[in-house]
Each structure stands twice: as C-alpha cells, then as structure tokens.
C-alpha positions as a Markdown table, in Angstrom:
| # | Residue | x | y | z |
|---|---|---|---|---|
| 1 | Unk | 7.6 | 79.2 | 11.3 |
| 2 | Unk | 4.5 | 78.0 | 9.7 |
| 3 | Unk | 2.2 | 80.1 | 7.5 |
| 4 | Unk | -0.4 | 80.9 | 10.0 |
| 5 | Unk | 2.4 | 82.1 | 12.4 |
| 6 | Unk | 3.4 | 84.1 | 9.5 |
| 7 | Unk | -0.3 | 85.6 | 8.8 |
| 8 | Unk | -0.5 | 86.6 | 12.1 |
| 9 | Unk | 2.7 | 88.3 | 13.0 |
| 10 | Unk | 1.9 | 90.0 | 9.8 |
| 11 | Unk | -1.7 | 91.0 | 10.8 |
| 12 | Unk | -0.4 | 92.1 | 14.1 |
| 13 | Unk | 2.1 | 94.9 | 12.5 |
| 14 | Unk | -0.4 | 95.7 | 9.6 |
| 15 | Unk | -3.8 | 95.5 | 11.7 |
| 16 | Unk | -6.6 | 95.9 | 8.9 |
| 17 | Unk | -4.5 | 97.2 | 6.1 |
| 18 | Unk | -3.3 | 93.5 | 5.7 |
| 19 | Unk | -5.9 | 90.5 | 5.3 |
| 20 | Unk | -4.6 | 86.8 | 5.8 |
| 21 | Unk | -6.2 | 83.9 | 4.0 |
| 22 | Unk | -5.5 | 80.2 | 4.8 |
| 23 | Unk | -5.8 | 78.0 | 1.9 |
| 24 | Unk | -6.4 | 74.6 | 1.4 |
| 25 | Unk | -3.0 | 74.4 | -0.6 |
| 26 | Unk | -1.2 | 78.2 | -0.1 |
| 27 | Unk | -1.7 | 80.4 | 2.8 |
| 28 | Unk | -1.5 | 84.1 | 1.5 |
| 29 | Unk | -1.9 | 88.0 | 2.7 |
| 30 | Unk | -3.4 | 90.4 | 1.2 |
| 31 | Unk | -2.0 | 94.1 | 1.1 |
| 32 | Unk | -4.9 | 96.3 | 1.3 |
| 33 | Unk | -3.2 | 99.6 | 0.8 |
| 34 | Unk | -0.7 | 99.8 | -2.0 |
| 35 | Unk | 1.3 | 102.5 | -0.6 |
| 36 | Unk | 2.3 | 100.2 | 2.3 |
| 37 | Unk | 4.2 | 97.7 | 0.7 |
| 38 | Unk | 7.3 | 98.9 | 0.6 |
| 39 | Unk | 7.0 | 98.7 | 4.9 |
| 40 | Unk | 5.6 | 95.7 | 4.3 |
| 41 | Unk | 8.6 | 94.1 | 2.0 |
| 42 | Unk | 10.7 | 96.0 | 4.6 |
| 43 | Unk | 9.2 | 93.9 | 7.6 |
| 44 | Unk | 9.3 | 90.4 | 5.5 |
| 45 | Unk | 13.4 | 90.9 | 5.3 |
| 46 | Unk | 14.9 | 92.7 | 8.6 |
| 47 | Unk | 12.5 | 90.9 | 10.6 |
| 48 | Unk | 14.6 | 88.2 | 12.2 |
| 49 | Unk | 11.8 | 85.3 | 12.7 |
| 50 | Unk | 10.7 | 85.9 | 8.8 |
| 51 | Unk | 13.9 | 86.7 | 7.0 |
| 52 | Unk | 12.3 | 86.7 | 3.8 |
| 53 | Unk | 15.7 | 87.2 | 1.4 |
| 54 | Unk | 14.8 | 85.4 | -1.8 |
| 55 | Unk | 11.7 | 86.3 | -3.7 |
| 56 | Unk | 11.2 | 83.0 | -5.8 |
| 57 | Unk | 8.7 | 84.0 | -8.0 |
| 58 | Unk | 7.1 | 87.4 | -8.8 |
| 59 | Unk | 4.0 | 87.2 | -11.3 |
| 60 | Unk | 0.9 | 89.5 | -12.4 |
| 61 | Unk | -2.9 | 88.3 | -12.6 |
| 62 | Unk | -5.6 | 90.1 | -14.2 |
| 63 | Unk | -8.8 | 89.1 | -12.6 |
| 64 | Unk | -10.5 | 91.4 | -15.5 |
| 65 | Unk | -11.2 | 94.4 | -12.4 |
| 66 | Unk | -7.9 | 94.4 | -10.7 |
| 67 | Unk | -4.4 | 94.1 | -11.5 |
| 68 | Unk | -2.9 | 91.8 | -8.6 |
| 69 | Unk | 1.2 | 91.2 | -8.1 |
| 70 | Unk | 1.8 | 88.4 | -6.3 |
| 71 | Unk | 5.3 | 87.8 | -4.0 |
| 72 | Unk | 6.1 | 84.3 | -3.7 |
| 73 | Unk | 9.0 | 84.0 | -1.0 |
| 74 | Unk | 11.6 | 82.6 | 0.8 |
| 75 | Unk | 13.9 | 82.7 | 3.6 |
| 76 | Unk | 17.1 | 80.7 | 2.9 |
| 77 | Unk | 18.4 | 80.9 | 6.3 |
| 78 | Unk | 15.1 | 79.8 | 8.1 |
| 79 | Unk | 13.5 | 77.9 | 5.6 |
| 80 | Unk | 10.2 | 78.4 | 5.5 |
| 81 | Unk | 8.2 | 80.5 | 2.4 |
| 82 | Unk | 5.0 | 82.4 | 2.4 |
C-alpha cells in the first residue's frame, strides 16, 4: 500500500481530527487531537492492510511553539512504512 492509500484510509476512520500531507520526499498525517492517538496507534497495528508492528524511529521536534512527536513506521509483514 502506498502512502496516499495510507493517508486516506487513515482520513476516512479519523475524518477531521487527522490531516494528511503529501510530500515531495515523505508523505505524513497529522494527529489533530492528542487524546486520540492511542486509537490511532491502535488502528496502524490490528488493522490488517496497514499492519504497522515496528516503529523504526521515534523522535521530538521543537518548532519553538509546539512540541511535535513524530512516528516513523513499519510493517514487516506488508512492507510498506508511513
């Protein structure tokens, strides 16, 4: 599954609490309300066409407003990230 196949599936469960950008380089969602990840992380794993099961890299930015964690992830069985 590409990552526009991703964004949307994505969009479609999270309607406007989730935003998808598609980069240049990186495609990438954004989680609009915090309390929702946990669904969200939830979703990535049991769903059977994402599988997301191996977080390769979990890092911090400080944009010098907001405090941002970002998921980088995998799916060893489907092999595809996001």
């Amino acid at each position: 599954m590409d990552s526009k196949a991703i964004g949307e599936r994505l969009k479609g469960s999270f309607g406007e609490a989730l935003e998808y950008v598609e980069g240049v380089g990186d495609s990438y969602a954004v989680l609009k309300e915090k309390e929702r990840l946990l669904d969200l992380c939830r979703l990535l794993r049991s769903d059977t066409e994402l599988s997301f099961d191996f977080p390769t890299l979990v890092s911090g930015v400080d944009d010098g407003t907001t405090f941002w964690v970002v998921y980088h992830l995998f799916s060893l069985r489907l092999n595809h990230r996001f």
